[in-house]
N, C-alpha and C positions, 0 to 999 in steps of 0.2 A: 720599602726601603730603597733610597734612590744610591746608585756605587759610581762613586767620582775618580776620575783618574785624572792627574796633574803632574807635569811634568817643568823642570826648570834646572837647570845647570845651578845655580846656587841656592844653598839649603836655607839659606834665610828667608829667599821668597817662599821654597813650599813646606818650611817652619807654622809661616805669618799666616798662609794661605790652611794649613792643617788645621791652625787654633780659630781660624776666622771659622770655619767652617761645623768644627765643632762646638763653639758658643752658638750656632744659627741651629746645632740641631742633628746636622749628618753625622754618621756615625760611619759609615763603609767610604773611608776616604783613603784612596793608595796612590801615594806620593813616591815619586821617582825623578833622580836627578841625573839620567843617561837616557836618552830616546831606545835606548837598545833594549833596557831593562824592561820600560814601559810596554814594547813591541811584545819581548816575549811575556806579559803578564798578560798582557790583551788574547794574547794566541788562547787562553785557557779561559779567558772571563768577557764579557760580557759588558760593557758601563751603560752609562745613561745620560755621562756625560764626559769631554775630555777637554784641558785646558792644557794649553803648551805655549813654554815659551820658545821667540820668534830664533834668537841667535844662541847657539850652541853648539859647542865643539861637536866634529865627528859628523852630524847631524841637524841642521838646523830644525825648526818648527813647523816649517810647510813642506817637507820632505816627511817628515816625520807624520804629521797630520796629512799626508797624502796615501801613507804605508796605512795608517788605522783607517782611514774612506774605502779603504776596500776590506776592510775586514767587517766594518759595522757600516753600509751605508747610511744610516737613516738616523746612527748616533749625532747631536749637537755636538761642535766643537769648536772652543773658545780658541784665539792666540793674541798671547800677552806679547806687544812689541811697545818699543821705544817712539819716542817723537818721529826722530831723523829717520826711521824705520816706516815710518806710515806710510807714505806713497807706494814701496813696494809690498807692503802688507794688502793693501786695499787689491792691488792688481791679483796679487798671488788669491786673494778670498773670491775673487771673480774663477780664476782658473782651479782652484778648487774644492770651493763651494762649502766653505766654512758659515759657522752660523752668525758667529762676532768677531770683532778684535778689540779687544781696551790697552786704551794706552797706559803704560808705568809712569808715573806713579800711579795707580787705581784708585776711585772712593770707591771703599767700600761697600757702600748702600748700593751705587751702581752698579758692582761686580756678584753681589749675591741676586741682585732684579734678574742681570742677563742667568745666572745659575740656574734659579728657581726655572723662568722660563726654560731657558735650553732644556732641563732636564723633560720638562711639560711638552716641547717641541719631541723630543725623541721619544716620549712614550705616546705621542698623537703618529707620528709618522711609522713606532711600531705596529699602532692598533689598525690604521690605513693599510700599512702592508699585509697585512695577516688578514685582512676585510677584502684582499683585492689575490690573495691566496685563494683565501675560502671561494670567492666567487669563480676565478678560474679554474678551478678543482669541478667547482657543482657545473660549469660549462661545458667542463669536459665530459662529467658525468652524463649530463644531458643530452649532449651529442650522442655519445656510446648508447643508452637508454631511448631516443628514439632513431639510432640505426637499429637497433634491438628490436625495438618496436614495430617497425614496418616488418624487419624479417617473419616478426611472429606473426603480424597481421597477414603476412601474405601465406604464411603455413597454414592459418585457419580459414581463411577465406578458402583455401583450397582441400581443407578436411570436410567444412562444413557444404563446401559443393556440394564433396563426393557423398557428404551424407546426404543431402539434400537428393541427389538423382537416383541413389537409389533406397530411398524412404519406401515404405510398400505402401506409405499414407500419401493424400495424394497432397499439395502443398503449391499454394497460389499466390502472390501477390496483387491486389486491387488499390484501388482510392478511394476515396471518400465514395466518390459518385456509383463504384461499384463496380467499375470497370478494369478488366483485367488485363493487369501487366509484365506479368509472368507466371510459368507452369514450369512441376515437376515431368517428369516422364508417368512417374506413377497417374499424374492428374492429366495428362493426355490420355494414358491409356480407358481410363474411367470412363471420360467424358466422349474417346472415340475422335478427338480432334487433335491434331497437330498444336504446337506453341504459337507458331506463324497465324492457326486459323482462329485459335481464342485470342491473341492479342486486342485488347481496345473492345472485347466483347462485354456486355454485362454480365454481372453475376446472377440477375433473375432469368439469362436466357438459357444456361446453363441447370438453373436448380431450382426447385420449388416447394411449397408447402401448405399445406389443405388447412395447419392450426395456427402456426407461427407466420412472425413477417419479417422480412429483412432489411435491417434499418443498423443506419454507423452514425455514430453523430461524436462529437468534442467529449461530450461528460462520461462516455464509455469507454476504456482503450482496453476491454476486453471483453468479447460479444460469444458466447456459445449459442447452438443453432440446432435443436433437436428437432425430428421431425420433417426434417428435411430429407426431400429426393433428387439423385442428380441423374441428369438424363445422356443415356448414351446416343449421338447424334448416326452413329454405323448400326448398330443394333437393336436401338428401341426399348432399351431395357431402361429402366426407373428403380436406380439403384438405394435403398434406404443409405444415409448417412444421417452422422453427427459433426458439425461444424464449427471450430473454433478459430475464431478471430482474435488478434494481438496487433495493436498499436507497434509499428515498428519505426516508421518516419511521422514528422509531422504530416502526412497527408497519403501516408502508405497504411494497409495493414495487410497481415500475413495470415492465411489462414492454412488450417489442417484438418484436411477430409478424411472422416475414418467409414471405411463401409460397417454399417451394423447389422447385414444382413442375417448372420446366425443368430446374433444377440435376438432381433427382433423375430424370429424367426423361435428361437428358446420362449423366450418372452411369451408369444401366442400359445405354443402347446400348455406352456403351464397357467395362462389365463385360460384358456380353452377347458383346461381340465378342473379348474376353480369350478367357471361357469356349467357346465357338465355337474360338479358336483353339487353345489349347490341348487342347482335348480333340482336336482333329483330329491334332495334334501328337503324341500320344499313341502311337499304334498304330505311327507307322513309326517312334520310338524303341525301342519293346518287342524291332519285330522286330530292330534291328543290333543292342541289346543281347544277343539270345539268337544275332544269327550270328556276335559275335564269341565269345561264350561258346563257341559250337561250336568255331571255330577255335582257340581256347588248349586246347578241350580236347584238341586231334586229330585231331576231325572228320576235314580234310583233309590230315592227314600229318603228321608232326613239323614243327616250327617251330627256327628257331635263335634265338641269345639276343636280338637285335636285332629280330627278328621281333614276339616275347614282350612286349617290354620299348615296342612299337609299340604293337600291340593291345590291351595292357593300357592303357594312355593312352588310348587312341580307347573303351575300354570306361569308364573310368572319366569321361572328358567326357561322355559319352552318360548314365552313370548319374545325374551329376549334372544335368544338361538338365533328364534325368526329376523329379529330386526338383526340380528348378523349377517343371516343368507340376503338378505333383500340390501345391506347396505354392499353387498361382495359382489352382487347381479348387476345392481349400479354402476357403482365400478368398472368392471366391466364392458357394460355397454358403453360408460362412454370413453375409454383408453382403446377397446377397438372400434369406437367410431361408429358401432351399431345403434345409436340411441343420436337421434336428429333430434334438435331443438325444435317444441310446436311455440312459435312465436306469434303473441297476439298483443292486441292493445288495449289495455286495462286500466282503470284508475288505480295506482298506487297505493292511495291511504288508504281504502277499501281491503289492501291487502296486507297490510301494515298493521289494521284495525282489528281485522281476522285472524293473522297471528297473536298476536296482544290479548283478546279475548280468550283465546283456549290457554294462552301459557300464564296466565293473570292467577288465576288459583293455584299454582304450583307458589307464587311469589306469595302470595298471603298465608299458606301456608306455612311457609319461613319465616313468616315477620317482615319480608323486604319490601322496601320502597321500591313501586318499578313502573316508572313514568318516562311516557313517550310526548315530543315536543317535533311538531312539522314547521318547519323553513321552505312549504308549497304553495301555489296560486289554489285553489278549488279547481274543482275537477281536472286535475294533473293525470295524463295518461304516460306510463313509457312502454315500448314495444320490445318483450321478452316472452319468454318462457315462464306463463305464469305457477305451474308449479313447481317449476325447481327451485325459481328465485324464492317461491315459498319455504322450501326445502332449506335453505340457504339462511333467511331469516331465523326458521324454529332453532336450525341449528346453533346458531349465533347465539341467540337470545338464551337459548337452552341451557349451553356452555354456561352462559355469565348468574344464570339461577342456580347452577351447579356447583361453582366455584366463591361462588360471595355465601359469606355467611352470616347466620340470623341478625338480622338486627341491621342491614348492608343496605348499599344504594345500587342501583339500575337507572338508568336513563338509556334512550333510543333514541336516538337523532335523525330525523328523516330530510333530505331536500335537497331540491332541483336547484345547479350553476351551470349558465351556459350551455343549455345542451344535456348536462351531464346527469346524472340521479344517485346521488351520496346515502346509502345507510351506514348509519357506523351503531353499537350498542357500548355504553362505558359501565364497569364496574368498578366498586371498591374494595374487591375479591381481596385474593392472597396473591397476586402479580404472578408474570413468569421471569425466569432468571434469563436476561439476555442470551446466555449459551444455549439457550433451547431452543428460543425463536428461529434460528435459519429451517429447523426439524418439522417446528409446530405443524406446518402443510403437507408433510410427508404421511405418506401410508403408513398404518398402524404406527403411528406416534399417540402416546399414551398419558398425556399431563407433561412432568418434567420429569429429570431426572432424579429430583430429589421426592417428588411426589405421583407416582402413576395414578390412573385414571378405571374404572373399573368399565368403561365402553368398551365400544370396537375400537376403537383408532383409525376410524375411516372418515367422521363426520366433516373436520376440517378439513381434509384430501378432496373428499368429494363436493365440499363448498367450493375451493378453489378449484375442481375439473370445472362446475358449471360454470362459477364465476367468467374463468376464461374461454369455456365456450361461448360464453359473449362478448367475449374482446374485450372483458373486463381489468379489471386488477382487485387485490383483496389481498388487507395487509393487517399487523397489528403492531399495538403500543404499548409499552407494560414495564412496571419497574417491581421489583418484589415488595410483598406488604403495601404497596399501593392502590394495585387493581389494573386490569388494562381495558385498552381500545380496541374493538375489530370493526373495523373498515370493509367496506368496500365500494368501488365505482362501476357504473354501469358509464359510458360516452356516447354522444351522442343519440341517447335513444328517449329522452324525454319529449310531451307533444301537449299542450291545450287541446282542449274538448273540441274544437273547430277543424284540430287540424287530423281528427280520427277520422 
């Protein structure tokens, strides 16, 4: 609702002007016929529009209309003069910045056009000023909000120093290429050098490692580093660490040395004492295994079916004990490194063919399809460890005859790209549930969590130690009620028969 204020020394005109206004519609229309009255109505209201006429006692029209410009600047304001009047009207609308004048007599269709507008003029130049408020406000806020902002930045910058110097981890900055561009105190003291003497140094000169490799590239912006040693350049000592890399600039990253010396040092006594146990465990399993073998065979005298049906149980516990101790020995040697890869050159499908025959009745047994398909030249050799990669295989293939059921498919996918030698095995099992896979490769991991496994929990752990003891990789694919993939790559170590 738009509020008109009009003013005019005689009540005829703002009569005429009241009823015109209310046949057009308006309804908040406050008509005054003294400049004084108008003043004080305006003191307490607001318009939207104000019309005045030019000559009147006391007060003329552009005094009057010069008193409301400072109280509403942005209000439209009409003033109604006379012919002989115009010339100074026209000057006075320059000097105070009215919006019209119409001349008396008015047509009316003219005078409600200029209304409708005015009133449209002052509520554009309200929404302008309050748009040019709001902005100056948020300028200001801004301003305030980054003085604020450097303060805090220069607060933290100066907490996170003092975290920084004295971390008891040791904390470095490099580049891509590896080269370091800054050191904590903690990582001088480690390494035995000054910040001055590691500056622009590499990070392979500094640390090393006999399993892993150290590698930064774009699709990584966070790189962990186990197995890594960092060399003291005053002392000589080859300290274990764990290494963790983080993207900090586009072409920086920050890492965090932690020494794991006791960890790995814990670690050894209780593989140590695995290995100890186990192996002691060893020999008086062999022997009941081979005295119950004796009794089923007859050794001591025919047996009845109850007998049979005893000792075969107590043989088959026993077997499996063993295949416990022997899969913990494994282990073992190769997490402490005592177990060397014997690498040789072999043809492949030869040993592909070899697993496939002995796990072949296990699958007909269940009813399952389980068919192997080679993507190899003839006589393809690659240069590994040909029994672990065996190892590797049963285990695979084993899984996937374990976990599909009767009436299920198997495929084995064999073959050489580039250098590389791919075995993958797919089933149409019972799938795993994505939240288990990061686990699947972890020690004593047991099936899922919705389904355990009645193994060791060692078979996959120890695929993937061999697999990357050859610089391999070894992954899986799976959705539940599906079936899945197990993968793995050997690189670079495939060869034609020419080139053994």
């Amino acid at each position: 609702m738009s509020k008109i204020v009009a003013v005019d020394d005689e009540k005829m005109v703002t009569s005429a002007l009241k009823t015109l206004f209310k046949i057009e519609g308006y309804s908040d229309i406050n008509l005054f016929n003294t400049p004084q009255e108008a003043l004080d109505f305006l003191a307490e209201n607001k318009p939207d529009l104000i019309i005045s006429d030019f000559i009147m006692p006391d007060m003329n029209g552009l005094e009057f209309l010069r008193e409301a410009k400072k109280l509403y600047p942005e209000v439209s304001m009409i003033l109604l003069t006379g012919y002989a009047d115009k010339e100074n009207a026209i000057k006075a609308i320059n000097e105070v910045g009215l919006y019209k004048y119409i001349e008396k007599p008015w047509d009316n269709d003219d005078l409600l056009m200029n209304v409708r507008n005015g009133i449209e003029r002052s509520h554009l130049l309200e929404s302008l000023r309050n748009k040019i408020t709001e902005l100056e406000e948020a300028k200001k806020q801004l301003q305030d909000y980054s003085e604020n902002l450097e303060k805090i930045v220069a607060e933290r910058t100066a907490e996170i120093a003092g975290i920084i110097n004295y971390c008891a981890d040791g904390i470095l900055i490099i580049d891509k290429a590896g080269n370091i561009k800054r050191v904590n105190p903690a990582c001088e003291n480690m390494i035995g050098l000054s910040e001055n003497a590691l500056i622009n140094k590499n990070f392979n000169d500094i640390a090393y490692s006999k399993k892993a490799e150290f590698k930064l590239d774009d699709e990584n912006s966070e790189v962990l580093l186990r197995d890594f040693y960092v060399i003291n350049d005053l002392s000589g000592v080859h300290t274990p660490v764990e290494i963790s890399f983080a993207l900090c600039a586009p072409d920086k990253y920050v890492g965090v040395i932690r020494d794991v010396t006791v960890q790995k040092e814990t670690e050894r006594l209780r593989d140590d004492f695995i290995a100890t146990l186990t192996h002691d465990m060893r020999t008086p399993l062999l022997a009941q295994i081979q005295t119950l073998k004796f009794f089923l065979e007859g050794a001591i005298g025919d047996l009845d079916e109850k007998q049979r049906v005893l000792l075969s149980t107590m043989l088959q516990s026993n077997e499996d004990l063993l295949g416990l101790v022997n899969a913990l020995l494994e282990v073992y040697r190769f997490e402490s490194g005592k177990l060397e890869l014997c690498r040789t050159k072999f043809p492949i499908k030869d040993l592909v063919e070899q697993c496939y025959s002995e796990l072949k009745p296990l699958a007909e047994k269940k009813n399952l399809s389980f068919e192997v398909e080679y993507e190899l030249p003839e006589k393809l050799y690659i240069d590994a460890d040909r029994t672990e990669i065996k190892r590797v295989i049963t285990n695979l293939c084993g899984n996937a005859l374990n976990y599909t059921n009767k009436g299920g498919e198997i495929k084995i996918l064999v073959k050489a790209q580039n250098g590389d030698f791919i075995f993958s095995v797919t089933d149409n099992g019972n799938g795993i549930p994505q939240s288990d896979i990061p686990n699947l490769f972890m020690r004593f991991s047991q099936g899922t969590a919705k389904k355990r496994s009645t193994g060791t929990g060692l078979g996959l752990y120890l695929s993937r130690q061999i697999i990357e003891a050859h610089n391999g990789k070894i992954w899986v694919n799976s959705k539940v009620n599906k079936g899945s993939e197990f993968t793995f790559l050997l690189t670079d170590v495939v060869m034609k028969e020419g080139q053994v």
